[in-house]
C-alpha positions as CSV (number, residue, x, y, z in Angstrom):
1,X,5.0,-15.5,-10.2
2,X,5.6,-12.7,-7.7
3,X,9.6,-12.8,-7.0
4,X,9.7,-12.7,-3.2
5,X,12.5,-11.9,-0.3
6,X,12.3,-12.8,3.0
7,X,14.2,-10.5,5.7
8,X,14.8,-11.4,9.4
9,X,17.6,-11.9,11.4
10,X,16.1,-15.0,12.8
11,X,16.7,-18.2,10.8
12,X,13.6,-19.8,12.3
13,X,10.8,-16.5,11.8
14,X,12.1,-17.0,8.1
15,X,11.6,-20.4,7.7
16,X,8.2,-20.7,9.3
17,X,7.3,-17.9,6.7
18,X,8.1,-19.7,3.7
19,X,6.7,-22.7,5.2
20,X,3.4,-20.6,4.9
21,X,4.1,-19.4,1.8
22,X,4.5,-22.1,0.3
23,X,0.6,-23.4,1.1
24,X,-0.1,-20.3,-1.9
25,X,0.4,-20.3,-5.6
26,X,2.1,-17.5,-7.3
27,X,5.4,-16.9,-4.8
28,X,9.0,-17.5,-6.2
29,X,11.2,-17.2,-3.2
30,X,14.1,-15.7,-4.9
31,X,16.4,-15.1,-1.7
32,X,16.9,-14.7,2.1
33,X,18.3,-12.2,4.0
34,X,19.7,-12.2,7.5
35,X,19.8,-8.5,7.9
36,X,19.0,-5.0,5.9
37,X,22.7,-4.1,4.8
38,X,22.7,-7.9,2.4
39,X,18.4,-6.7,2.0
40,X,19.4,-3.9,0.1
41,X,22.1,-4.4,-1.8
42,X,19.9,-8.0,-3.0
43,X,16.9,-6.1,-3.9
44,X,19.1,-3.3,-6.0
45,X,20.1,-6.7,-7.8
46,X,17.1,-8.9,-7.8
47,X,14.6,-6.1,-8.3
48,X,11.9,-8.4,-5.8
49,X,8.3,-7.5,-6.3
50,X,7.5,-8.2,-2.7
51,X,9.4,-8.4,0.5
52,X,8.6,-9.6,3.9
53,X,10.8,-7.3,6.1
54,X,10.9,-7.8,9.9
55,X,11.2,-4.4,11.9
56,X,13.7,-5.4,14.6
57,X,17.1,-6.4,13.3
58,X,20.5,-5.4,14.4
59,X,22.1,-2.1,12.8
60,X,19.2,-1.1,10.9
61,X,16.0,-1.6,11.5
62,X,13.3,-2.4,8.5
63,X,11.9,1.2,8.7
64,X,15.4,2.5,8.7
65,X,15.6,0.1,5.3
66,X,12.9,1.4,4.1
67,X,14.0,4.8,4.5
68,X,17.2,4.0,2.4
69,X,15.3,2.5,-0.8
70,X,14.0,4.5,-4.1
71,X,10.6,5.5,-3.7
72,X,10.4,4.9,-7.5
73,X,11.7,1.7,-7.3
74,X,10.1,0.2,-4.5
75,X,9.0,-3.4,-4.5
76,X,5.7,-3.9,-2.0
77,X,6.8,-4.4,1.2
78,X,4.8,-6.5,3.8
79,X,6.5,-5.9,7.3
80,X,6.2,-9.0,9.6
81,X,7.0,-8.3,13.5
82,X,6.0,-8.9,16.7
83,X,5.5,-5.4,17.8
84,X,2.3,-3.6,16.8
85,X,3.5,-0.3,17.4
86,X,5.4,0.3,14.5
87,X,2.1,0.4,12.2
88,X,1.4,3.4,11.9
89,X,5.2,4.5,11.0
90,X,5.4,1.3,8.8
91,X,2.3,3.1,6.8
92,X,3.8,6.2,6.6
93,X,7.3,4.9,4.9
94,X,4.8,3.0,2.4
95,X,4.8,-0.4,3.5
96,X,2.1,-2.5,1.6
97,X,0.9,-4.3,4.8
98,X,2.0,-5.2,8.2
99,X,1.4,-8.7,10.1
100,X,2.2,-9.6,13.6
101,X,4.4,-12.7,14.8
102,X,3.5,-15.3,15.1
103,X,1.9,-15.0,11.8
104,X,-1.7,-16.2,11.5
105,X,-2.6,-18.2,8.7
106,X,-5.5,-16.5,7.7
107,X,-4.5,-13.2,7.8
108,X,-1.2,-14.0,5.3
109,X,-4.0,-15.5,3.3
110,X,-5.9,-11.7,3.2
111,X,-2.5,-10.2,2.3
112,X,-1.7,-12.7,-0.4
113,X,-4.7,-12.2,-2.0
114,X,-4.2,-7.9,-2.3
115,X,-0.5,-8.5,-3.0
116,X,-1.9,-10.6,-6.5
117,X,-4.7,-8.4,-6.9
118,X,-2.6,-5.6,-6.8
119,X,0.0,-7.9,-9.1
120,X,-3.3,-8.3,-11.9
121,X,-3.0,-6.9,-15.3
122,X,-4.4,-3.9,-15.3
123,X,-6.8,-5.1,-18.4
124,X,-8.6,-8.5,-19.2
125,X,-8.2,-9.9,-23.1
126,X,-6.2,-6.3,-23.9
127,X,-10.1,-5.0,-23.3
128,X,-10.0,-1.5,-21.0
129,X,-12.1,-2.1,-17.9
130,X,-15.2,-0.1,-17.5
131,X,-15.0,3.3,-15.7
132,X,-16.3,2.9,-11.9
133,X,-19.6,4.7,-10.9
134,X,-20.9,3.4,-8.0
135,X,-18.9,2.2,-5.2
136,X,-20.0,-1.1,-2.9
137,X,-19.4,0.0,0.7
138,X,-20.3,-2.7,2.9
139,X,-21.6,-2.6,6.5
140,X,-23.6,-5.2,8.7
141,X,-26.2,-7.1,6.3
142,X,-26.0,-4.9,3.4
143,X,-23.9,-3.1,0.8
144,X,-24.8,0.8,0.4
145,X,-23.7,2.1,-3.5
146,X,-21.8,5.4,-3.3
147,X,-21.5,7.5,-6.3
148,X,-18.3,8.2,-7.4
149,X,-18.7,11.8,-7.1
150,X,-19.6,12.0,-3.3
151,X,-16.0,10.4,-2.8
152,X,-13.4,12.3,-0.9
153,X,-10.8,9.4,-0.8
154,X,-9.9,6.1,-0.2
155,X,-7.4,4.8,1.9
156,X,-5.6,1.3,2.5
157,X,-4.9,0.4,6.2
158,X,-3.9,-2.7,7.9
159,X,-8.0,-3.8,8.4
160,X,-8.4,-2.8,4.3
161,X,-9.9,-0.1,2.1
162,X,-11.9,2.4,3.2
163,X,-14.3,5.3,1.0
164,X,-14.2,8.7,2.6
165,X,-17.4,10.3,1.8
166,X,-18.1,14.2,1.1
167,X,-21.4,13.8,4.2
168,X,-17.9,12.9,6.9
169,X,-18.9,9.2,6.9
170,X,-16.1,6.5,6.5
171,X,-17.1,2.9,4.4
172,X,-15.3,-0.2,4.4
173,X,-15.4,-1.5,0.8
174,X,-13.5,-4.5,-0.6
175,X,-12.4,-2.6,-3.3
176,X,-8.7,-2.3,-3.7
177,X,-6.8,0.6,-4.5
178,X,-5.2,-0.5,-8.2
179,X,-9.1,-1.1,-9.0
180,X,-10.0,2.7,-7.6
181,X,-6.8,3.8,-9.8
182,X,-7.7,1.9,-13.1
183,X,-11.3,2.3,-13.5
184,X,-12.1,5.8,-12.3
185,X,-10.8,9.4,-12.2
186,X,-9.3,9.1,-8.6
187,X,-5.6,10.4,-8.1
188,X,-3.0,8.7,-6.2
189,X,-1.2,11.0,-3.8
190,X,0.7,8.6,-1.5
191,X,0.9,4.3,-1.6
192,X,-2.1,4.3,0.6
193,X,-4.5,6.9,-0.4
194,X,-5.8,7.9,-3.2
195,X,-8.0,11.5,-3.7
196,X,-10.4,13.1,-5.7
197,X,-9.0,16.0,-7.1
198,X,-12.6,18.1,-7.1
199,X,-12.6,17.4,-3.2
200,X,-8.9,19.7,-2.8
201,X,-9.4,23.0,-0.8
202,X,-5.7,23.0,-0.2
203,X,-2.6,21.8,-0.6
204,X,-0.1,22.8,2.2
205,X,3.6,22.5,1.0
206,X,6.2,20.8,3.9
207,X,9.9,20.6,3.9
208,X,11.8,17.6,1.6
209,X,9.5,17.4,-1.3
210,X,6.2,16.4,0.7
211,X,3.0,18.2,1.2
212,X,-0.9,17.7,3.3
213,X,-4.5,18.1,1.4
214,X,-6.5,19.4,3.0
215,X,-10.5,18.3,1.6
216,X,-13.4,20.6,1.0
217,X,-14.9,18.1,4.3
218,X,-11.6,19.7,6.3
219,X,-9.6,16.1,6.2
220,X,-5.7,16.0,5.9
221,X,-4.4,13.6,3.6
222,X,-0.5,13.0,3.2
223,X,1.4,13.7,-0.5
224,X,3.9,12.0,-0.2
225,X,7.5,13.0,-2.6
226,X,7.0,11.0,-6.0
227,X,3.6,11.6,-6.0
228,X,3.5,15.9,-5.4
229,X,4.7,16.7,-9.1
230,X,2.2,14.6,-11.2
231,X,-0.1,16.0,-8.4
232,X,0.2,19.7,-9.5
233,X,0.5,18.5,-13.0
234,X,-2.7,17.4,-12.8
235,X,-4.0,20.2,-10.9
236,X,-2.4,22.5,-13.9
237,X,-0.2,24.1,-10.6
238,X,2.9,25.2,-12.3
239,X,6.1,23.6,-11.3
């Protein structure tokens, strides 16, 4: 069961959400919240594993809330509003999805489904999972395989994964990331990309802890602060 929070200062947005969630298997509604201040302080208690967090609410906003959380610590985060101009922000702070109000059946049913893929153990019958070679992009009436290799990242937005290959062409693929990050060699630099460490020309270094690759194919991927050290680790970058 995936303990859940839901945060919005409206009453009703919250109960017509766990109205919906409560169609799907797997969601514990631990607690309500009627603003960020008592969202906080509850998931520092309660330790969630996902919250529904609206993006307008008085004093602070859900990005602002965001913002204020460990990094390390941080449950998913599916951001519910009805404002689609906060997306691209909402991506950047990590959020694990964004959905607009009023929320449409069918696409809380896409986001339920990655937030218990994602929620999977990582092996089935204490077996490892065999190492990806081939990736299934999709595209209209047919599925091209792309080898592993020709992989420059992959990157979760609000429409789903996508493979970035080495040629400059972009694949949808119904991959998700935790499978990219358990059964192949890909390295996770930020909560919504992942990169292939032989595709790294460069890595520019930014102020507070976070950095920009930049890819042999001349793309600029965000690093974001928890994810720079193991980064260089793995790189064998000192400090």
């Amino acid at each position: 069961m995936l303990k859940t929070l839901l945060v919005d200062d409206e009453p009703l947005a919250r109960d017509e959400l766990r109205q919906l969630l409560a169609t799907h298997a797997g969601f514990d509604i631990i607690g309500e919240c009627g603003n960020a201040i008592e969202a906080i302080a509850f998931i520092h208690r309660q330790q969630p594993d996902v919250v529904f967090l609206d993006i307008q609410m008085p004093r602070v906003s859900g990005l602002e809330m965001l913002a204020m959380l460990d990094p390390d610590k941080l449950p998913r985060v599916v951001f519910v509003t009805a404002f689609d101009d906060y997306a691209i922000q909402a991506f950047e702070e990590h959020a694990f999805d964004y959905l607009l109000k009023p929320v449409d059946p069918e696409r809380l049913a896409k986001t339920i489904g990655r937030l218990q893929r994602e929620a999977a153990p990582r092996a089935l019958d204490g077996l490892p999972l065999a190492p990806l070679e081939l990736v299934p992009c999709h595209g209209v009436n047919r599925i091209a395989l792309l080898k592993l290799d020709e992989v420059e990242f992959v990157s979760s937005r609000v429409s789903g994964v996508f493979v970035q290959a080495a040629d400059g062409r972009e694949h949808f693929t119904e991959l998700t990331l935790r499978t990219f990050e358990e059964r192949s060699p890909l390295f996770r630099c930020h909560r919504q990309h992942l990169v292939n460490l032989r595709a790294i020309r460069e890595i520019r270094l930014g102020d507070n802890g976070v950095a920009d690759i930049i890819t042999l194919g001349g793309r600029t991927l965000p690093v974001s602060r928890r994810f720079l050290k193991p980064l260089k680790e793995a790189l064998g970058i000192p400090g």
